[in-house]
N, C-alpha and C positions, 0 to 999 in steps of 0.2 A: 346633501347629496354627495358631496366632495368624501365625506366621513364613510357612508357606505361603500363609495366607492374602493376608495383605500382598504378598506377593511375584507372586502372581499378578493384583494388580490393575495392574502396573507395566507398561513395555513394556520392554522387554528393551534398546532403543538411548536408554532412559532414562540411563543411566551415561556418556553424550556430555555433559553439561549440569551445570555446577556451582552450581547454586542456592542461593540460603540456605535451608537445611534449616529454618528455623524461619516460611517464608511461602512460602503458596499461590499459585503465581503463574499468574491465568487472562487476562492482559493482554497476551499475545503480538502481540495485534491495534494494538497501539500500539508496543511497542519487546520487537523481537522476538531474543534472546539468541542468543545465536552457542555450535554447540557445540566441544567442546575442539579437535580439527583445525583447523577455523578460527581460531578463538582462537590457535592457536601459529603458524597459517598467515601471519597478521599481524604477531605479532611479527616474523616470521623477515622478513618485506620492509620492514618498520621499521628491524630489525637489518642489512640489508643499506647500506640506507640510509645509516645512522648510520658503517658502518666508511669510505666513501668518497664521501660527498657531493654532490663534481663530479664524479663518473664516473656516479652514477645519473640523476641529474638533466639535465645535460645530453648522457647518452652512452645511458644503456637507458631511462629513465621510459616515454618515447613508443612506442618498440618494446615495451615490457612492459604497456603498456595497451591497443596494438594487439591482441596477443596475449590478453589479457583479453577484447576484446570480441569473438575469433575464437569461442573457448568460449560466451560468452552467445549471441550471435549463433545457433553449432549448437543451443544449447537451447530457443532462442524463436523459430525456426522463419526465421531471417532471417541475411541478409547483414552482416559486422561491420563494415562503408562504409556503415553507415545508424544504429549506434551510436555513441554519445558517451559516457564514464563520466562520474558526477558526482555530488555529496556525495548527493543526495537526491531526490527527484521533485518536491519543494517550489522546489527550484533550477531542475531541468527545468521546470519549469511558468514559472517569471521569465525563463528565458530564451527559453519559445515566445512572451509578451509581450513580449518586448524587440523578436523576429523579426516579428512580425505587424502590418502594418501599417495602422492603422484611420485611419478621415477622424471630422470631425464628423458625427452621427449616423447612422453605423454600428451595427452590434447586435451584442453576443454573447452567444447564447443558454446555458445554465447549465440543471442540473434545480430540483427540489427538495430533493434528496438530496444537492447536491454539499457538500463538503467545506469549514469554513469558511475554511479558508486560501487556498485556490483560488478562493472568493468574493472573498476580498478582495486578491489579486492584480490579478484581471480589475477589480473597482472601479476600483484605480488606474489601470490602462490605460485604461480608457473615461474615466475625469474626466481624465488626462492628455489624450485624444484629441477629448474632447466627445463620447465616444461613448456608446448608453446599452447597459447589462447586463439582460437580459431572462430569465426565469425560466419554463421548461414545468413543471406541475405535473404531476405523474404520478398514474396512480391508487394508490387505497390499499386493499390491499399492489398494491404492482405487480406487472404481468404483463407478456409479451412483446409481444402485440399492442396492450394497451390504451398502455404504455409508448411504443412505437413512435413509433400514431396521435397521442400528447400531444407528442411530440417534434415532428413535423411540422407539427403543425397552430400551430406556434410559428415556424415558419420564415417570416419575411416577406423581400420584394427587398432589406431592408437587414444582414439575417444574414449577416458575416461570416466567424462561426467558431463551433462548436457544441463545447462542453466537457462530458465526459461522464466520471464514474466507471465502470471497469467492475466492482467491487465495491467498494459503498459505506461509508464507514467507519464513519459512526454508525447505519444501518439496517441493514446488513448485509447487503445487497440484493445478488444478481448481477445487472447489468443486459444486456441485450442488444446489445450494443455494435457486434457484426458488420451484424444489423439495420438501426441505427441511423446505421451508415455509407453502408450501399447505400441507405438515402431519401438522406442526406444528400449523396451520388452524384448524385441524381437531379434535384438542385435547386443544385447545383455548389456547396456549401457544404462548406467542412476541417471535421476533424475532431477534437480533440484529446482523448485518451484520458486521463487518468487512473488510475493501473494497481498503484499501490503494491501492493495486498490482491490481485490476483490473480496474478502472478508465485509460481511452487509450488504454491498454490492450487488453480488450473487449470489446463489444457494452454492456454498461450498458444502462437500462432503470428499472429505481425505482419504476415508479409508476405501474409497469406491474410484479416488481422482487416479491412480495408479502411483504415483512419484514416492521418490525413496527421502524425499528432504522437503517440510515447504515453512517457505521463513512469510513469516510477516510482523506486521506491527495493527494494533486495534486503538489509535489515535484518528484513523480517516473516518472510513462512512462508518463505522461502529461506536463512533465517538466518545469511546473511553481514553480517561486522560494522555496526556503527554509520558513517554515514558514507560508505556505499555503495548508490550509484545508478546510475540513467541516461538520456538522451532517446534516441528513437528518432526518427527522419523520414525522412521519405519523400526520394527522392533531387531529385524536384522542388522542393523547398522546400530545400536542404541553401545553396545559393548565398544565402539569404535570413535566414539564422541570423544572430542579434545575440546578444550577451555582455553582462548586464548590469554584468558585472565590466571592468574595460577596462586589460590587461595589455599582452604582446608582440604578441601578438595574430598569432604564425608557429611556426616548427619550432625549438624550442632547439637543439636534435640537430644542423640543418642536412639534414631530410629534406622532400621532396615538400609543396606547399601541399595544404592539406586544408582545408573546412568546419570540422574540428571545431580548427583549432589557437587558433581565441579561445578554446576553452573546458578545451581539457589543460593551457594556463599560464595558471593566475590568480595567480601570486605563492606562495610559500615554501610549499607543505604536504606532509606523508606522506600518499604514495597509495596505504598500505598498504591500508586497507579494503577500496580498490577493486580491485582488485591480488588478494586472497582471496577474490574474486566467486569465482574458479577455483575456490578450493577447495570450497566451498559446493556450486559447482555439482557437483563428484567427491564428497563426501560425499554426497547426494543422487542415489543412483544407482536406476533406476529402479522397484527393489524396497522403497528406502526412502521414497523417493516415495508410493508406492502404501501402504505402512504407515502413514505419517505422516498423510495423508489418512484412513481406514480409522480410524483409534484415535482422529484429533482426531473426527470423526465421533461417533462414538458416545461420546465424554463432552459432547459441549454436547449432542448428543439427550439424554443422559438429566437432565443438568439443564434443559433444555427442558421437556420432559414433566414434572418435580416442578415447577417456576413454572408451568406452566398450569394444574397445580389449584389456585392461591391465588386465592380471589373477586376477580373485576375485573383479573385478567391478562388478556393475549391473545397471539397469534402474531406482532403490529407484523408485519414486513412477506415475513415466512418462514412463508406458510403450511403450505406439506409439506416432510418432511426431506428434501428433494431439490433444496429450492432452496436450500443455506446446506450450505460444506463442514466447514471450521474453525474460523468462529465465527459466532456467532448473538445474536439481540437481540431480547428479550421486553420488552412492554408490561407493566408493572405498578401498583397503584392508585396512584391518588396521596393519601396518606395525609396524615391532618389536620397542618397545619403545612409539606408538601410544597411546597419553591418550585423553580423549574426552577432547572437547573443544569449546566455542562458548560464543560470545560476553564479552569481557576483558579477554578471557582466549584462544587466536585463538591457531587454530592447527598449529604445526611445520611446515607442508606444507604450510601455507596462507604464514607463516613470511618468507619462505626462498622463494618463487614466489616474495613477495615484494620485500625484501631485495637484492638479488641477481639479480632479472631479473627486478625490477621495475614492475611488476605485480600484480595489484589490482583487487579483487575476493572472496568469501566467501566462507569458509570451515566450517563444526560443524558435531556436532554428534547428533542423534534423535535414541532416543527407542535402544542405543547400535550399531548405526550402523554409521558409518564416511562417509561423504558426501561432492559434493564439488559443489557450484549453481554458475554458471557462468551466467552475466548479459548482455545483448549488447542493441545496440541502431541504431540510424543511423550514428554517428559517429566509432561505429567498424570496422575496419579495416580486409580484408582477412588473411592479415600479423602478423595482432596481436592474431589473432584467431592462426595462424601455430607458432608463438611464443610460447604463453602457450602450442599448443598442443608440441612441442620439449622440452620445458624448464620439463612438466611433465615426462613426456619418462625419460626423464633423471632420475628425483628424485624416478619414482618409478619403 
């Protein structure tokens, strides 16, 4: 009985994923594991790599990443002359500032929710530029309209470029990005997207979402390996791309000039990762899709619902389970001794869930308030979902 039992809390495309059996792993939302397909998918263009060198490199690489972004492209609703691969969205984001051209006091507008790397990309470009970074506050929890109207009401004559998550990493927030394009439309202001979390996630389609830039990376819910990204632009902007890496800066191959060939040679590396975006995308067919969704679902709801009955929680910024697919982020008290904390600085709670229970999951603080975003997948577990919620009970 104990056997069935187990066995029915599992998802069946569980057995894709080889995790260490001995830790809960609810941290998807940050580095998100590639299943076995993938995983061999990579080697095998490593290994192709490795038998002939100069044949791949300077004879298929460029044709084989073309073809890469032919796939992505049919998946995310766009043309592959508008895609670039690239280690990560963190890259795509340095290179939409390398491309963006600001004067002395220029603006670029930022939320409150954005990402702090992305913060502090854009710093350096504006103190490069003299230009200042300007921050819309959003309401709390945000909403569509009120979200919007904050966006706007931020936009001054000197708004260059407007940076927006379209789900946010540490709130967890969907934001309305399509919205937010069509004002920013209206006031002739680009848009640049940030997009890591919603690639799988969501039904993205780019060439409909309005924005003039959208970076992401397809290590998360798309679960192609580590190391695999890409920027999107709009074809008006494609002549105006800068590299912040500064290579051959042409076609190795001896093919066609193109926008994107500062950025498929930056010097020596395996473009396997990028290269098993493919396979990702063919494992993820549209039946697992919708399961994967569907099952991450209903384990953060139900660890949702057991933290909101601990005194002095609350919803942070996912008030119905309608707004939050695959992962989610609950306010929790901040308990005597409680100092903020997030990324090299984790909360006492993350490290004693690790330490103690083998429990991986992210905690931090935003705007003074302690939070804790729990990740799932198709390999989470009922079990491990009633673990943390017990293992919590306990500590708080």
């Amino acid at each position: 009985m104990m056997k069935i039992l187990l066995m029915t809390s599992m998802h069946p495309l569980r057995e894709f994923w080889q995790l260490d059996p001995d830790c809960v792993y609810l941290n998807h939302g940050s580095f998100g594991p590639s299943p076995i397909p993938v995983q061999q998918a990579r080697e095998r263009w490593s290994e192709r790599l490795e038998r002939q060198p100069m044949k791949f490199f300077c004879g298929d690489m460029e044709e084989e990443l073309e073809r890469t972004a032919q796939v992505l492209g049919r998946f995310l609703g766009t043309q592959p002359d508008r895609i670039v691969l690239l280690d990560n969205a963190t890259f795509a984001m340095n290179v939409v500032a390398s491309s963006v051209n600001l004067k002395a006091d220029d603006e670029v507008l930022l939320t409150d929710h954005e990402y702090g790397a992305v913060k502090n990309i854009w710093q350096a470009k504006c103190r490069e530029a003299g230009a200042k970074l300007t921050t819309a506050v959003l309401p709390f929890p945000p909403d569509e309209e009120g979200t919007v109207r904050a966006i706007e009401a931020a936009i001054t004559p000197k708004t260059k470029l407007i940076v927006i998550s379209h789900v946010t990493s540490a709130t967890a927030c969907i934001l309305p990005v399509k919205a937010v394009c069509q004002v920013a439309r209206r006031h002739n202001v680009p848009v640049c997207v940030d997009g890591p979390h919603a690639i799988a996630m969501l039904d993205v389609n780019l060439n409909d979402l309005g924005c003039d830039y959208y970076c992401a990376s397809c290590h998360k819910w798309l679960c192609a390996p580590f190391g695999s990204g890409f920027l999107w632009v709009h074809s008006k902007h494609q002549s105006s791309i800068r590299c912040p890496i500064v290579s051959w800066g042409g076609s190795i191959a001896g093919r066609a000039a193109s926008w994107k060939d500062r950025t498929n040679w930056l010097g020596t590396r395996d473009p396997a990762p990028l290269l098993a975006i493919t396979d990702a995308i063919q494992f993820f067919t549209p039946e697992r899709l919708t399961a994967y969704r569907t099952h991450a679902h209903q384990m953060v709801s139900k660890v949702r619902s057991a933290l909101l009955e601990i005194p002095g929680s609350g919803v942070f910024c996912t008030p119905k389970e309608s707004d939050y697919v695959s992962m989610v982020a609950v306010e929790l008290p901040q308990t005597k001794g409680w100092t903020p904390g997030y990324h090299g600085h984790p909360d006492v709670l993350q490290t004693t869930l690790r330490d103690e229970h083998q429990i991986e999951l992210l905690m931090g603080s935003w705007n003074g308030r302690r939070f804790m975003r729990i990740s799932a997948h198709l390999y989470t577990t009922e079990d491990q979902i009633n673990k943390l919620i017990a293992a919590v009970r306990r500590h708080l």
